[in-house]
C-alpha positions as CSV (number, residue, x, y, z in Angstrom):
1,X,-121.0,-11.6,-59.4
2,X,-124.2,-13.8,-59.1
3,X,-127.2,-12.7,-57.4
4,X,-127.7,-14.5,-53.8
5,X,-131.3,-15.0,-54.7
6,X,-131.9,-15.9,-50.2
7,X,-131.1,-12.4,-49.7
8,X,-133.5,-10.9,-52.2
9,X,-136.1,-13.3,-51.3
10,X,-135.3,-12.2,-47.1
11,X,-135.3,-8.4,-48.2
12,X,-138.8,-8.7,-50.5
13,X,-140.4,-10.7,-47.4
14,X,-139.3,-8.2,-44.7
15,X,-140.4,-5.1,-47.0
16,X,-143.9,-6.9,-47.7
17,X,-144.5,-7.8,-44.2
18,X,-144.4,-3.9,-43.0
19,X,-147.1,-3.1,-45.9
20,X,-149.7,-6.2,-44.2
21,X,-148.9,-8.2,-47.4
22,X,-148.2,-11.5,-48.1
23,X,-144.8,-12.9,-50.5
24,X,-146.0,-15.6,-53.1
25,X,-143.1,-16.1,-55.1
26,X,-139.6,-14.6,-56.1
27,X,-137.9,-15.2,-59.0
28,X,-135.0,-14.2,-61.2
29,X,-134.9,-14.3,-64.7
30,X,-132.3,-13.7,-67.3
31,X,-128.8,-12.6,-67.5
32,X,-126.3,-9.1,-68.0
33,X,-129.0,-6.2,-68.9
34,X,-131.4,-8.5,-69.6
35,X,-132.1,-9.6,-65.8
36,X,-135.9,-9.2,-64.4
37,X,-136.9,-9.6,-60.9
38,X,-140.2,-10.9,-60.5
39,X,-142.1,-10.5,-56.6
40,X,-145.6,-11.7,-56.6
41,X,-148.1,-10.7,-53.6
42,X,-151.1,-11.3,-52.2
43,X,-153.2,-10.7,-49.1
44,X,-156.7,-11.2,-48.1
45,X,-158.7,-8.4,-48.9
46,X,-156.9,-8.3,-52.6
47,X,-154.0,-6.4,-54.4
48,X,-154.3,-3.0,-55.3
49,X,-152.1,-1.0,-58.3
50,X,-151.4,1.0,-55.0
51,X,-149.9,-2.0,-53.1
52,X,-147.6,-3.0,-56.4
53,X,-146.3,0.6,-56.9
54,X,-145.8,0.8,-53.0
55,X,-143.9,-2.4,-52.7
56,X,-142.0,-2.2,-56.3
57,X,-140.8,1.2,-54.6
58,X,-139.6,0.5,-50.9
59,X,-138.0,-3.1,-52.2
60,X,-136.0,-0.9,-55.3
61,X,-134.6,1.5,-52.6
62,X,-133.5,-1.3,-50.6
63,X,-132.2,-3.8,-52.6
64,X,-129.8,-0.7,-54.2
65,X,-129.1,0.6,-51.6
66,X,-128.0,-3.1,-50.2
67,X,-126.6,-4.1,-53.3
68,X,-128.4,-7.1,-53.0
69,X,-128.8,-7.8,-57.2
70,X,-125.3,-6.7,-58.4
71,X,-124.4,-4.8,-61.3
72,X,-127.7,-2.9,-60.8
73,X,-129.1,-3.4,-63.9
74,X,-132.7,-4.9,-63.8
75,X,-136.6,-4.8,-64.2
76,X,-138.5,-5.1,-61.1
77,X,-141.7,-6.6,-62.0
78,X,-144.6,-7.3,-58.8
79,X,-148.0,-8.4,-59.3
80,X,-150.7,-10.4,-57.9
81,X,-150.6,-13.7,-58.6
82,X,-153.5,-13.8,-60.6
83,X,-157.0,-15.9,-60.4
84,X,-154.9,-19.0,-61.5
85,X,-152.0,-18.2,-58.8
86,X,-149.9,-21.3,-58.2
87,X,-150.3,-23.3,-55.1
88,X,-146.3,-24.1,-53.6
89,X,-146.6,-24.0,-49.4
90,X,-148.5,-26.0,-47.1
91,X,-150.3,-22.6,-45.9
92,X,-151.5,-22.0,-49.8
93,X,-153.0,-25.3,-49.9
94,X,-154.9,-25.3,-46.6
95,X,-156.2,-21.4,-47.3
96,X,-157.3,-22.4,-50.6
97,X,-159.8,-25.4,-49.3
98,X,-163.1,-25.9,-51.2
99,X,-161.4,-24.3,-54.2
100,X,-161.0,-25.4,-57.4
101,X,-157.5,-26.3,-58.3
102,X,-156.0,-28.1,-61.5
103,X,-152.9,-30.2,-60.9
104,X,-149.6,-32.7,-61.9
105,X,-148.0,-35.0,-60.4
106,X,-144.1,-36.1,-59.9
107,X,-145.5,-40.0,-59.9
108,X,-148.7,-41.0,-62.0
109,X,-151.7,-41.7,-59.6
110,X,-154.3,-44.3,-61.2
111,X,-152.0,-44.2,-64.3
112,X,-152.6,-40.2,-64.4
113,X,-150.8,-36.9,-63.3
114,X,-153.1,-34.6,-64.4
115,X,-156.0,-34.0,-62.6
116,X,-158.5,-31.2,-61.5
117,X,-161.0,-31.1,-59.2
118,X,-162.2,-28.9,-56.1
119,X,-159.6,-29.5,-53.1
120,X,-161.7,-31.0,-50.6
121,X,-159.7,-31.4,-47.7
122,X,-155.5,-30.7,-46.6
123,X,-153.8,-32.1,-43.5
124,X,-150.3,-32.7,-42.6
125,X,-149.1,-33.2,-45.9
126,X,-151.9,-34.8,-47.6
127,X,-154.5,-33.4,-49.5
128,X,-158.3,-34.7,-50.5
129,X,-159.2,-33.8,-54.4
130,X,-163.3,-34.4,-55.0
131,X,-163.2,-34.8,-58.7
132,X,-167.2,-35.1,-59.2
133,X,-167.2,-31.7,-60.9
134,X,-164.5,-32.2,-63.6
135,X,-165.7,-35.7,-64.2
136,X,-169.1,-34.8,-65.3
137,X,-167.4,-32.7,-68.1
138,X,-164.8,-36.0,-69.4
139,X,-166.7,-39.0,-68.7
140,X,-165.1,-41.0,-66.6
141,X,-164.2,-45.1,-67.0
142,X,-166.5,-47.0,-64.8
143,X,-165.8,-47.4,-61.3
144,X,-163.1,-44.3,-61.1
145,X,-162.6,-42.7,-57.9
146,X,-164.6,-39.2,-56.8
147,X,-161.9,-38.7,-54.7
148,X,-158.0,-38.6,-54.7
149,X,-156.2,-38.3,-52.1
150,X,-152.6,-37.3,-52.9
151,X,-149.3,-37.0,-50.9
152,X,-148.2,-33.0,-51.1
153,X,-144.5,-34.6,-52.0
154,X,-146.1,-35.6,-54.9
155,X,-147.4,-32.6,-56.0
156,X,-144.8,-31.0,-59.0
157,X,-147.6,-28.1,-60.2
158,X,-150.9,-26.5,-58.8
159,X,-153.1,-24.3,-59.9
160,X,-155.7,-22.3,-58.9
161,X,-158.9,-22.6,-61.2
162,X,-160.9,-20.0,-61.5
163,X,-164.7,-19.8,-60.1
164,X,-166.3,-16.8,-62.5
């Protein structure tokens, strides 16, 4: 019986919401015994160990006692995202202005799809990369852009860069 990944994904969000914390990403790897769940959180004052143990606990008991993953055998896996969390949702990108952020796209851009720079500026779709910063370390060809601005549509991977 396959694993109706919606209902997991509904279950982790409603279980995260009564703990004040915020759902990055849900996903499901491997097969029979094998199987992990992985549920990375956030929210704004950080992620405690407490948070993970909290969460990993509450959303066990429910999705067991729900059935929601059949066959019960799995590991349940929840984590921060990380310093270099990945950028998916509208809402990441325009919490994450005036951050550094490294990123591909679907459709090459100036012949590129690889670019990094700090993301200036996000509105209804679109986003503003000011790649002054990476530029001084790669040397740029004369007369390249110091700013992209790039359709979220187009966006295939982001990542956070981090500041340290």
């Amino acid at each position: 019986m396959a694993v109706d990944l919606e209902k997991v994904q509904a279950i982790v969000e409603r279980v995260a919401a009564s703990q004040g914390l915020e759902v990055v990403e849900v996903e499901l790897r491997g097969g029979g015994k094998a199987r992990m769940l992985r549920i990375f959180i956030d929210k704004a004052s950080g992620v405690t160990h407490e948070d993970c143990a909290n969460l990993s606990r509450e959303v066990s008991t429910v999705l067991d006692v729900e059935d929601a993953v059949p066959g019960g055998s799995y590991v349940l896996e929840v984590s921060s995202p990380g310093l270099d969390r990945k950028l998916f949702r509208p809402t990441d990108f325009e919490r994450f202005q005036g951050s550094r952020v490294k990123l591909t796209t679907r459709m090459p851009v100036n012949g590129n799809r690889h670019f990094e720079g700090r993301l200036e500026h996000f509105e209804s779709g679109r986003l503003t990369l000011d790649l002054t910063e990476a530029r001084r370390k790669h040397r740029p060809a004369e007369g390249a852009p110091q700013k992209l601005e790039l359709e979220l549509a187009n966006v295939e991977k982001a990542n956070l860069v981090p500041e340290l």
